[in-house]
N, CA, C and O atoms as CSV, one atom per row, in Angstrom:
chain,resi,resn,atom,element,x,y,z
A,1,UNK,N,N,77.533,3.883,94.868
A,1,UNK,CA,C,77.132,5.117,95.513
A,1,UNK,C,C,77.023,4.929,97.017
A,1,UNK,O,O,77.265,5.898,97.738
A,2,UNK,N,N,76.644,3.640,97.606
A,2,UNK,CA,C,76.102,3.592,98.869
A,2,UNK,C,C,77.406,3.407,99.346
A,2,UNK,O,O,77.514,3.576,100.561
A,3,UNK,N,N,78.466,3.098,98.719
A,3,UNK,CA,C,79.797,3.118,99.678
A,3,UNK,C,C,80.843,4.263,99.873
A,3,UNK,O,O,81.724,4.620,100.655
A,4,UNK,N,N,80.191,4.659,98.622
A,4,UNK,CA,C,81.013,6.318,99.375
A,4,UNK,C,C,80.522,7.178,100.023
A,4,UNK,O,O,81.085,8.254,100.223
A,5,UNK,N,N,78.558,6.653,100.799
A,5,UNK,CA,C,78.096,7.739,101.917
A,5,UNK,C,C,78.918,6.944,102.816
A,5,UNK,O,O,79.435,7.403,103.834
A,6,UNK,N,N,79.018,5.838,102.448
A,6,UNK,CA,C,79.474,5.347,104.271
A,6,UNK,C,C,81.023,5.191,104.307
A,6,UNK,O,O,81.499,4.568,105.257
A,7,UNK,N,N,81.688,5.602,103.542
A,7,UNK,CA,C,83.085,5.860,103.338
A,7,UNK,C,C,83.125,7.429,103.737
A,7,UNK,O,O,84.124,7.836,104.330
A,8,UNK,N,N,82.131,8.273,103.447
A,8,UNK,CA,C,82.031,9.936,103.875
A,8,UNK,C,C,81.775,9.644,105.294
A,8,UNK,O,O,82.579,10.126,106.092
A,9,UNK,N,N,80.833,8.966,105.736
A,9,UNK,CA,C,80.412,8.594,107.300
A,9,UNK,C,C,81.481,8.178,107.937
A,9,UNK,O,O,81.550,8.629,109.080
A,10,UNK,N,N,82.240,7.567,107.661
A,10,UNK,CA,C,83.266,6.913,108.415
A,10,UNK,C,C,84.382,8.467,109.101
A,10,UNK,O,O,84.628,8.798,110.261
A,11,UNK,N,N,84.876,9.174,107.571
A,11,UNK,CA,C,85.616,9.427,107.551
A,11,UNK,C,C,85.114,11.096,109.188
A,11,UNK,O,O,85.593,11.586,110.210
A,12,UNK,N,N,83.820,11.215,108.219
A,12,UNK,CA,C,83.389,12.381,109.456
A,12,UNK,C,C,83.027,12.285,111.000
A,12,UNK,O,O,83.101,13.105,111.916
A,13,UNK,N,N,82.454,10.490,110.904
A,13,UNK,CA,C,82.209,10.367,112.335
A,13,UNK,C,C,80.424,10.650,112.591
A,13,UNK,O,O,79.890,11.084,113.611
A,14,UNK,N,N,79.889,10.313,111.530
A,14,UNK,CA,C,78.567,9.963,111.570
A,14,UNK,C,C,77.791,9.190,111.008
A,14,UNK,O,O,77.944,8.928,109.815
A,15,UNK,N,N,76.553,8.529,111.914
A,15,UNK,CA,C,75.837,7.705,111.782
A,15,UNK,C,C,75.135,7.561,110.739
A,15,UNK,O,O,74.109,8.237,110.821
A,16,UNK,N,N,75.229,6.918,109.678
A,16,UNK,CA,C,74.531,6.808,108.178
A,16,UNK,C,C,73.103,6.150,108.651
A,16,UNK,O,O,73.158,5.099,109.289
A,17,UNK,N,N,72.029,6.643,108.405
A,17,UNK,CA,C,70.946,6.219,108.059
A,17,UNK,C,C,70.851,4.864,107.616
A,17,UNK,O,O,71.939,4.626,107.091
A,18,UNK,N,N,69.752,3.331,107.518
A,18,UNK,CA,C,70.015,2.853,106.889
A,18,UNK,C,C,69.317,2.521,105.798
A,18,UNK,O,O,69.493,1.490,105.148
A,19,UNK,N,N,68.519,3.369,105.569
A,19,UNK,CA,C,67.807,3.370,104.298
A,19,UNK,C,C,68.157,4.833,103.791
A,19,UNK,O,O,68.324,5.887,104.405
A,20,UNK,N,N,68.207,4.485,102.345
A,20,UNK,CA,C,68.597,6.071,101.830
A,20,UNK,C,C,67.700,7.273,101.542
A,20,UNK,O,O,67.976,8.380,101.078
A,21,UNK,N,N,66.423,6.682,101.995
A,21,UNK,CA,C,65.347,7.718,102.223
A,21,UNK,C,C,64.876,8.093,103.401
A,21,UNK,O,O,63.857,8.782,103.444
A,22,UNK,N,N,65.791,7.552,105.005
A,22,UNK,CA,C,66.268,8.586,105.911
A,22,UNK,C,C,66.801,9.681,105.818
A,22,UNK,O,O,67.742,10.023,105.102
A,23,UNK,N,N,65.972,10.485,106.832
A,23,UNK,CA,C,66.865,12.030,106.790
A,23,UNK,C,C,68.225,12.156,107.729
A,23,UNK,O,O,68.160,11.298,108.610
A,24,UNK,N,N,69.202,12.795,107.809
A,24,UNK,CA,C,70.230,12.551,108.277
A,24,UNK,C,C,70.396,14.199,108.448
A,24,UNK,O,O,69.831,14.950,107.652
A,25,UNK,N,N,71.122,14.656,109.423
A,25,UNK,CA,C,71.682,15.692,109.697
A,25,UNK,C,C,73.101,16.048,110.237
A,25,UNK,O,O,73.810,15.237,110.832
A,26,UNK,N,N,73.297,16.782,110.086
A,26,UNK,CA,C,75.185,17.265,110.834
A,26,UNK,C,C,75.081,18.957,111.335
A,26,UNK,O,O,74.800,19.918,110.620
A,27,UNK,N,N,75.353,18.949,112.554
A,27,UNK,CA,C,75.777,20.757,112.835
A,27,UNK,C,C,76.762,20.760,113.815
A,27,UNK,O,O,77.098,20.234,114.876
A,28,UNK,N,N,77.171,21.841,112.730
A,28,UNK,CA,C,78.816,22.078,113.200
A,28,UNK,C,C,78.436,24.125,114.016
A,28,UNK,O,O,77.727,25.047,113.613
A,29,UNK,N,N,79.277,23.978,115.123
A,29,UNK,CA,C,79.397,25.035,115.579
A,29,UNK,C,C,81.356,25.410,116.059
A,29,UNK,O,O,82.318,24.800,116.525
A,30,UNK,N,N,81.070,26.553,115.642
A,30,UNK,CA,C,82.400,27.234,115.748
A,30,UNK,C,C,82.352,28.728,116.664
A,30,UNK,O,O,81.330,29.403,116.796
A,31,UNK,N,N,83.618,29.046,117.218
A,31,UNK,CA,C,83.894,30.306,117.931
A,31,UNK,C,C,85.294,30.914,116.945
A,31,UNK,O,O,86.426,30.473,116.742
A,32,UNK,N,N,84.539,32.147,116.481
A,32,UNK,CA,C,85.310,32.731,115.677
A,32,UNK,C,C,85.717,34.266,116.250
A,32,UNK,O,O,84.880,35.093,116.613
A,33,UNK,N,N,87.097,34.462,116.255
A,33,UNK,CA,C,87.283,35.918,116.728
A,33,UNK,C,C,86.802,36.942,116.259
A,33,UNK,O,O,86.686,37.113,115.046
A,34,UNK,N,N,86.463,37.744,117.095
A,34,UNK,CA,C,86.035,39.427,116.645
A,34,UNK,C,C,87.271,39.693,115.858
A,34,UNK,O,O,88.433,39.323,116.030
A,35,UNK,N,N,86.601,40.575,114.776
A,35,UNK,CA,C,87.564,41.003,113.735
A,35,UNK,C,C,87.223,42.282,113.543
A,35,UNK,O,O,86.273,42.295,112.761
A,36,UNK,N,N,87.627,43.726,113.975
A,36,UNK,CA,C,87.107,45.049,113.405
A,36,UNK,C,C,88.700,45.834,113.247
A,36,UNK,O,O,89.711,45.841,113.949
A,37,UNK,N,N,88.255,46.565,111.742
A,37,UNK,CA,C,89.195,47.662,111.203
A,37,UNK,C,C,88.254,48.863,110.657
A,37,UNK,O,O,87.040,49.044,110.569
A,38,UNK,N,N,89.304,49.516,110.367
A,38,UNK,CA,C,88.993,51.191,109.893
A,38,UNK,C,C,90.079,51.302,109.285
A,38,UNK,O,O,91.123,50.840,109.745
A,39,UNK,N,N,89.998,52.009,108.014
A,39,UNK,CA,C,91.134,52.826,107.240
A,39,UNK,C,C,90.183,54.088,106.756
A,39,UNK,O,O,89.013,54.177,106.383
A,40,UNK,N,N,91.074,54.851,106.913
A,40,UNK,CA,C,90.345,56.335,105.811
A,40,UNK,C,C,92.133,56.479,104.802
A,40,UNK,O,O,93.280,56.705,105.187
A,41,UNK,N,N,91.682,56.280,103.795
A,41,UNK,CA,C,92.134,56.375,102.700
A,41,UNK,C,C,92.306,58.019,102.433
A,41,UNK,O,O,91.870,58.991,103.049
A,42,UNK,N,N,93.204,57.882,101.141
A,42,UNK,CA,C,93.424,59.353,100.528
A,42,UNK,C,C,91.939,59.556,99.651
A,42,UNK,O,O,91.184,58.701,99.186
A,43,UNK,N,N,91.875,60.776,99.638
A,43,UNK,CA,C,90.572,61.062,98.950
A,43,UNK,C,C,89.221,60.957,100.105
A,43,UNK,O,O,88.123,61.352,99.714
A,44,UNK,N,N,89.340,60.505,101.280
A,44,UNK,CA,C,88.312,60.933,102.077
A,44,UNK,C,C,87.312,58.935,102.012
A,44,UNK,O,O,86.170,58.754,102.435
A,45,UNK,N,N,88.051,58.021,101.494
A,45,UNK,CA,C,87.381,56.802,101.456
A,45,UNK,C,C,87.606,56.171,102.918
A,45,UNK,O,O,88.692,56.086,103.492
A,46,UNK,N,N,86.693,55.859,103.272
A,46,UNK,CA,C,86.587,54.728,104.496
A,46,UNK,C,C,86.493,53.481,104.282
A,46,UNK,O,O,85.612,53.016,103.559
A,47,UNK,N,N,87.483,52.684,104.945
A,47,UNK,CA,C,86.995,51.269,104.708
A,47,UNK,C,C,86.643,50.701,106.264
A,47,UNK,O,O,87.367,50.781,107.256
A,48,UNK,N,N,85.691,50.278,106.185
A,48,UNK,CA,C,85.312,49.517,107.819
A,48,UNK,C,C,84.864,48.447,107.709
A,48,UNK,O,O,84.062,48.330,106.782
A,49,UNK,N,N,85.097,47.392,108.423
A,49,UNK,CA,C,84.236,46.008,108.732
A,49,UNK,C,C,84.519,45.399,110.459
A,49,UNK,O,O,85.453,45.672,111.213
A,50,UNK,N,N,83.385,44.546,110.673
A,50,UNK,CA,C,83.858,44.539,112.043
A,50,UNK,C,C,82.608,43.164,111.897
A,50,UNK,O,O,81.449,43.400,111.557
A,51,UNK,N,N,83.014,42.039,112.158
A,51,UNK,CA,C,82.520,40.848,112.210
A,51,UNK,C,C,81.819,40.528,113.730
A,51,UNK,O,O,81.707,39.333,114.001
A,52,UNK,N,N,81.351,41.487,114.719
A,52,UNK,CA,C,80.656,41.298,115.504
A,52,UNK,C,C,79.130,41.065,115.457
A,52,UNK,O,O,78.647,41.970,114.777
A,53,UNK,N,N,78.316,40.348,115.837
A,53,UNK,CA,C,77.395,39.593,115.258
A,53,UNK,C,C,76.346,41.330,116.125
A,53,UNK,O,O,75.304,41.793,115.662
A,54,UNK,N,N,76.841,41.686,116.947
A,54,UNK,CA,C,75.816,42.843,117.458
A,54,UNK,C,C,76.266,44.790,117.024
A,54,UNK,O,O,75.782,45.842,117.441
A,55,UNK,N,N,77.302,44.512,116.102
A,55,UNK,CA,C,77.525,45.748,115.601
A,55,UNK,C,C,78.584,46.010,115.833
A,55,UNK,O,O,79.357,45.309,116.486
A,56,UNK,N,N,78.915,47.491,115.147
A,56,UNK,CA,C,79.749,48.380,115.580
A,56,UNK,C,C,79.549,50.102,115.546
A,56,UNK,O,O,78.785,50.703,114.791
A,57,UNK,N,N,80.404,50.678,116.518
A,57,UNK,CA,C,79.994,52.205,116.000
A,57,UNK,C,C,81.138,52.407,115.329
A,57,UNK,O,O,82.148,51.731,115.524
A,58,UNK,N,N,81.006,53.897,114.013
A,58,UNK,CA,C,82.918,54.102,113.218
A,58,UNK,C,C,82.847,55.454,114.036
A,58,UNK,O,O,81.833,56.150,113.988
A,59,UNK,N,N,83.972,55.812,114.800
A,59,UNK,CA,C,84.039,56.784,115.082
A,59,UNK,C,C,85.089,57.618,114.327
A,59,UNK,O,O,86.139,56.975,114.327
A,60,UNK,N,N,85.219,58.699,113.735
A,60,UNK,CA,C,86.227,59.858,113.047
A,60,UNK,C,C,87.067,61.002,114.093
A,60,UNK,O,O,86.553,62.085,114.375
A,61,UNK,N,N,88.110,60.677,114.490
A,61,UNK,CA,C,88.575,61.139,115.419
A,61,UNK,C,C,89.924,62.056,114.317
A,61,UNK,O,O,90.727,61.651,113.477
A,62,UNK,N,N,89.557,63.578,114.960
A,62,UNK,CA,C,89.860,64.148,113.997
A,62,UNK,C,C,90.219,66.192,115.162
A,62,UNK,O,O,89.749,66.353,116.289
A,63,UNK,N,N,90.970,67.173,114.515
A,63,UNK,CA,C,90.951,67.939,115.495
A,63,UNK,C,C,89.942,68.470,115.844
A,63,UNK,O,O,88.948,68.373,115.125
A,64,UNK,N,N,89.896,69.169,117.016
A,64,UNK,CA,C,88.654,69.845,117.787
A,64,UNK,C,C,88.203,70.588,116.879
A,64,UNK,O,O,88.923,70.553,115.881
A,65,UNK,N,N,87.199,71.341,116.773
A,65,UNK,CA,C,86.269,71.798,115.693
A,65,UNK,C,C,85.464,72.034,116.490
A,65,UNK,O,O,85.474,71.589,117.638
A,66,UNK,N,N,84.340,73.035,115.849
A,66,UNK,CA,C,83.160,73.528,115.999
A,66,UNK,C,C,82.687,74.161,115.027
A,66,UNK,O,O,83.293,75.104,114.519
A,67,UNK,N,N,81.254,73.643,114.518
A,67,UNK,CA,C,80.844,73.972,113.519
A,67,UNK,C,C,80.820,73.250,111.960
A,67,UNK,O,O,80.148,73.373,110.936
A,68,UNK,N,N,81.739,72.591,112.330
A,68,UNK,CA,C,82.048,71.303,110.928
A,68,UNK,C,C,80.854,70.422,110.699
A,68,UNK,O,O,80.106,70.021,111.591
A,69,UNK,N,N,80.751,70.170,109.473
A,69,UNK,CA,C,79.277,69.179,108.670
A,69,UNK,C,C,80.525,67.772,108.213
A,69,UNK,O,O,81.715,68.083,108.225
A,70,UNK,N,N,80.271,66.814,107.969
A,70,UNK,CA,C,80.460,66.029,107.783
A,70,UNK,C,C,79.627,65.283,106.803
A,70,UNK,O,O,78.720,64.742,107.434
A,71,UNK,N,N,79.531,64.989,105.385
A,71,UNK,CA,C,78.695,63.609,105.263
A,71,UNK,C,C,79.191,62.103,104.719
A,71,UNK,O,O,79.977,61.648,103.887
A,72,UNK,N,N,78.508,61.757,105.430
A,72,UNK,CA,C,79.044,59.785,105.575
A,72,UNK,C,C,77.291,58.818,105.163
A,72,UNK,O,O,76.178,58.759,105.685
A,73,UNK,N,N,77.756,58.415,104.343
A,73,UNK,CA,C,76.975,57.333,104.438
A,73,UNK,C,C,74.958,58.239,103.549
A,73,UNK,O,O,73.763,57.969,103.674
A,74,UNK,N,N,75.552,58.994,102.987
A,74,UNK,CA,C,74.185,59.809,103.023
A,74,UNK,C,C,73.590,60.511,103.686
A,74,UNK,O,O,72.465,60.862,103.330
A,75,UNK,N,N,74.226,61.020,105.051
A,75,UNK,CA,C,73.666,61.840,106.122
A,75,UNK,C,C,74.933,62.868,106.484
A,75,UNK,O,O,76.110,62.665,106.186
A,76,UNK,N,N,74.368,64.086,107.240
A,76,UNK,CA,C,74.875,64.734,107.141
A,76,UNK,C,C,75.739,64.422,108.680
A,76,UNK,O,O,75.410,63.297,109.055
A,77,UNK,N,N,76.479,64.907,109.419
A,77,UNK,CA,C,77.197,64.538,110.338
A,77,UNK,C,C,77.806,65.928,111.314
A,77,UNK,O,O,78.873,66.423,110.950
A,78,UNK,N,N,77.229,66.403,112.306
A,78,UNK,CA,C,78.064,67.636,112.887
A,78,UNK,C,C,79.288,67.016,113.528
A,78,UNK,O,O,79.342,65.893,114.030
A,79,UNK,N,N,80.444,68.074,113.423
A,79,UNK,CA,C,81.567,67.447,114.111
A,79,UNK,C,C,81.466,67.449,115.588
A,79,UNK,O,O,80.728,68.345,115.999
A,80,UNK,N,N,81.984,66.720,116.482
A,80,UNK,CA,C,82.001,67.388,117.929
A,80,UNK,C,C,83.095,68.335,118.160
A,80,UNK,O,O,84.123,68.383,117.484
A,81,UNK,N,N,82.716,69.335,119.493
A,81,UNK,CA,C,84.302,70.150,119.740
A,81,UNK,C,C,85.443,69.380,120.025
A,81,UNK,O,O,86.591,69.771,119.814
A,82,UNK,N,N,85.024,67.873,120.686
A,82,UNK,CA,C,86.280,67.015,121.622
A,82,UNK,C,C,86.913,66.534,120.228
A,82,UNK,O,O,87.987,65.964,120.422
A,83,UNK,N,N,86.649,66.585,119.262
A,83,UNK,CA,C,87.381,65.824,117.996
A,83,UNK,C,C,87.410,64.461,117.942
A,83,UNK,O,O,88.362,63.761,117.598
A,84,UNK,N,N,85.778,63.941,118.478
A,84,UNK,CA,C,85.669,62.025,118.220
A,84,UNK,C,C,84.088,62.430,117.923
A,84,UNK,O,O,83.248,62.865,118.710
A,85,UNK,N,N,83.973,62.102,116.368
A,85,UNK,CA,C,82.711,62.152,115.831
A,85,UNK,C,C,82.009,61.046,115.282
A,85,UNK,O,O,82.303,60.426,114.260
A,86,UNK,N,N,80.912,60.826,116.165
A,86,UNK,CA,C,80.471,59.178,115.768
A,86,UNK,C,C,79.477,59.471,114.066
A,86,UNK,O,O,78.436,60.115,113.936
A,87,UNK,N,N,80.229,58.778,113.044
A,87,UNK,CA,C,79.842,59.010,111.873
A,87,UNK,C,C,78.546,57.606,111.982
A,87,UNK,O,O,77.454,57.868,111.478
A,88,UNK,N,N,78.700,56.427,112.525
A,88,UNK,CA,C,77.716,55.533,111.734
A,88,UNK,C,C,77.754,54.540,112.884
A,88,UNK,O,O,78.743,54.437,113.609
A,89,UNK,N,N,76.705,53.847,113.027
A,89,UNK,CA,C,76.185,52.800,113.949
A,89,UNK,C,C,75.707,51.440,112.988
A,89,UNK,O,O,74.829,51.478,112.125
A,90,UNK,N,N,76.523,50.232,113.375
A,90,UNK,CA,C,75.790,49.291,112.203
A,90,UNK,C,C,75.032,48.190,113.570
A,90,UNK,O,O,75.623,48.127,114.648
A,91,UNK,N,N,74.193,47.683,113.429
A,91,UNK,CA,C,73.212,46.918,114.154
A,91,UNK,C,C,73.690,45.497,113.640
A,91,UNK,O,O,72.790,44.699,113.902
A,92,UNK,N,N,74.743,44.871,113.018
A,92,UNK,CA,C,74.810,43.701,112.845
A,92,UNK,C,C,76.085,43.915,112.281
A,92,UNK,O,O,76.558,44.978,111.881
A,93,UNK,N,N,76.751,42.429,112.294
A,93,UNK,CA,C,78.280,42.714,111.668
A,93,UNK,C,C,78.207,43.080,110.076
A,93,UNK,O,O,77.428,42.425,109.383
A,94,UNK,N,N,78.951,44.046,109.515
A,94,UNK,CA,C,78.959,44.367,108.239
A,94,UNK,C,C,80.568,45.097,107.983
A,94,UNK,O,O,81.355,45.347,108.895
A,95,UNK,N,N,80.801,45.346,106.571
A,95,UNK,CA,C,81.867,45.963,106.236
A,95,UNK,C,C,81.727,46.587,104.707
A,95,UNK,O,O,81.041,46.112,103.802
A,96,UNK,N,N,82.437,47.607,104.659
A,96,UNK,CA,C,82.250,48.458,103.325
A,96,UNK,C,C,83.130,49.410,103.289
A,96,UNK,O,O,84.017,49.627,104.115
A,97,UNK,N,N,82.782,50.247,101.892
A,97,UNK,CA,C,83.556,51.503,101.347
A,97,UNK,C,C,82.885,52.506,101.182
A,97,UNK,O,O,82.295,52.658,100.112
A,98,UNK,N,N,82.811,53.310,102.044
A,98,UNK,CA,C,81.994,54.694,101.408
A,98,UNK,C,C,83.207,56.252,101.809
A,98,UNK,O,O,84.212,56.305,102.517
A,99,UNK,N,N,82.739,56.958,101.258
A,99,UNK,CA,C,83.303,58.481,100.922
A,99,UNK,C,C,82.890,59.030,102.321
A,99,UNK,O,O,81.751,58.842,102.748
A,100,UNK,N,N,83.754,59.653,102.965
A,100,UNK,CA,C,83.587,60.516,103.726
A,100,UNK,C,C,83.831,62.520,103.205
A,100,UNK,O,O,84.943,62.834,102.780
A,101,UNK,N,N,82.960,63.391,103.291
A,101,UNK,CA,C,83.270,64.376,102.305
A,101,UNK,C,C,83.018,65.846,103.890
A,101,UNK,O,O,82.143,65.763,104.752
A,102,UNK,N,N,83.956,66.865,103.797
A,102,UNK,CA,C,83.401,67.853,104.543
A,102,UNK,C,C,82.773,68.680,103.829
A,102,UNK,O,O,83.210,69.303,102.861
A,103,UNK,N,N,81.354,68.721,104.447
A,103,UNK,CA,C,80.514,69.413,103.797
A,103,UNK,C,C,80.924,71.005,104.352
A,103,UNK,O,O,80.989,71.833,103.444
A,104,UNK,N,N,81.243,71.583,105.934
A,104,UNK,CA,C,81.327,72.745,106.070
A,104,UNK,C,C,82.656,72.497,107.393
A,104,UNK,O,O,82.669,71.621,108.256
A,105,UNK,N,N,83.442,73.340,107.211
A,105,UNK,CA,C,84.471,73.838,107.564
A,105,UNK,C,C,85.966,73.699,107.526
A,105,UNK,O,O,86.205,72.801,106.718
A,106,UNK,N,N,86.909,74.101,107.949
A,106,UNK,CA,C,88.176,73.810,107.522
A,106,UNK,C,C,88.664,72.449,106.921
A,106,UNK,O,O,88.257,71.454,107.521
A,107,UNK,N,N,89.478,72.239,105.820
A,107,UNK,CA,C,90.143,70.768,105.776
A,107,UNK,C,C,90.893,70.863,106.087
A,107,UNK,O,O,91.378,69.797,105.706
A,108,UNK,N,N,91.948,71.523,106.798
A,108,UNK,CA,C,92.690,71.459,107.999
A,108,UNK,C,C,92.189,70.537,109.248
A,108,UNK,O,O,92.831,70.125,110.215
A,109,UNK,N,N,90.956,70.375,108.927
A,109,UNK,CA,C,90.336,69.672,110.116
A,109,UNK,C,C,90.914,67.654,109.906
A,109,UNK,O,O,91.099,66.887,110.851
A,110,UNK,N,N,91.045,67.352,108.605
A,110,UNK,CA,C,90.779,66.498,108.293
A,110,UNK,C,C,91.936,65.787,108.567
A,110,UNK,O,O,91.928,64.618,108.953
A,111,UNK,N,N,93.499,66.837,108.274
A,111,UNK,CA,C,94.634,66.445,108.388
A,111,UNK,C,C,94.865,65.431,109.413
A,111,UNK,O,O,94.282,65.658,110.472
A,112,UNK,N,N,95.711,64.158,109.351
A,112,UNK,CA,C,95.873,63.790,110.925
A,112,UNK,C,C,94.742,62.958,111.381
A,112,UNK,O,O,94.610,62.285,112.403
A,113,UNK,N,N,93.969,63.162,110.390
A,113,UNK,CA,C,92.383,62.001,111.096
A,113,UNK,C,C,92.547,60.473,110.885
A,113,UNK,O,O,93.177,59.781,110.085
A,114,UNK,N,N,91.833,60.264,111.791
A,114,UNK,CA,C,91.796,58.835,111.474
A,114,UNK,C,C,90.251,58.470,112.567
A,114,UNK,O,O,89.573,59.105,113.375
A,115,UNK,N,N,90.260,56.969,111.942
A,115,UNK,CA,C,88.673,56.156,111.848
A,115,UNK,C,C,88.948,55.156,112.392
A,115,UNK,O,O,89.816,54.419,111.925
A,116,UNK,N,N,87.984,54.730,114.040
A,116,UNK,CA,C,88.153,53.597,114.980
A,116,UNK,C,C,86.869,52.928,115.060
A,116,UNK,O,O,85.771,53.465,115.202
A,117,UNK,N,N,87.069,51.995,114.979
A,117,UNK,CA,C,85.768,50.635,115.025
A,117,UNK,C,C,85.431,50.348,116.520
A,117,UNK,O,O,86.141,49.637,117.231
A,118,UNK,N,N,84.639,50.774,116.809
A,118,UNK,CA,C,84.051,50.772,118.723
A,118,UNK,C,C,82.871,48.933,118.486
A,118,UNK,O,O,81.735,49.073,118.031
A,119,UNK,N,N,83.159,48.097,118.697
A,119,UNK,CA,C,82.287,47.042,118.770
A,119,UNK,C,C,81.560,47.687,119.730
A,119,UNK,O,O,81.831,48.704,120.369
A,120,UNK,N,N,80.261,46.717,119.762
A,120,UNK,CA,C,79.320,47.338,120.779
A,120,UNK,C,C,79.046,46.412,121.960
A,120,UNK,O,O,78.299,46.775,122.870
């Protein structure tokens, strides 16, 4: 047993303890790229993830409107007139699937839409 910690030690480049009831440690740090997407699917499904450790906003960019409800995520959502409607704010990196549904006005509105991942 004691030669394959120090056959593992060798191979990683650390100092083996020399009693085996020393504590020993290793930390590894890495730089990993930002990763954010959006799809809106048929049927009104969103898929978003965005691996930024401080969030993201999903924005629904969609035609001008006034008066449109939106709900995402369990809340209800007014559209804006400019046609970029911030549906959801995440406070830490996350990713998922939820339903986007118009609660009030044209689905003509919907045609042509699409869903952008704003890191923060």
């Amino acid at each position: 047993m004691r030669r394959t910690v120090w056959a593992a030690a060798a191979v990683l480049g650390v100092a083996c303890p020399a009693a085996a009831d020393d504590a020993a440690s290793v930390r590894v740090t890495a730089r990993v790229a930002r990763a954010c997407a959006a799809t809106l699917g048929g049927g009104g499904t969103i898929e978003a993830y965005c691996n930024d450790p401080k969030g993201y906003r999903l924005v629904l960019e969609h035609a001008p409107a006034s008066g449109a409800v939106f709900a995402y995520r369990g809340r209800e959502v007014r559209a804006r007139p400019d046609g970029r409607t911030p549906l959801y704010a995440a406070r830490t990196a996350e990713g998922g699937r939820h339903e986007l549904r118009l609660v009030q006005g044209d689905a003509a509105l919907l045609r042509g839409a699409r869903v952008r991942v704003e890191p923060r």
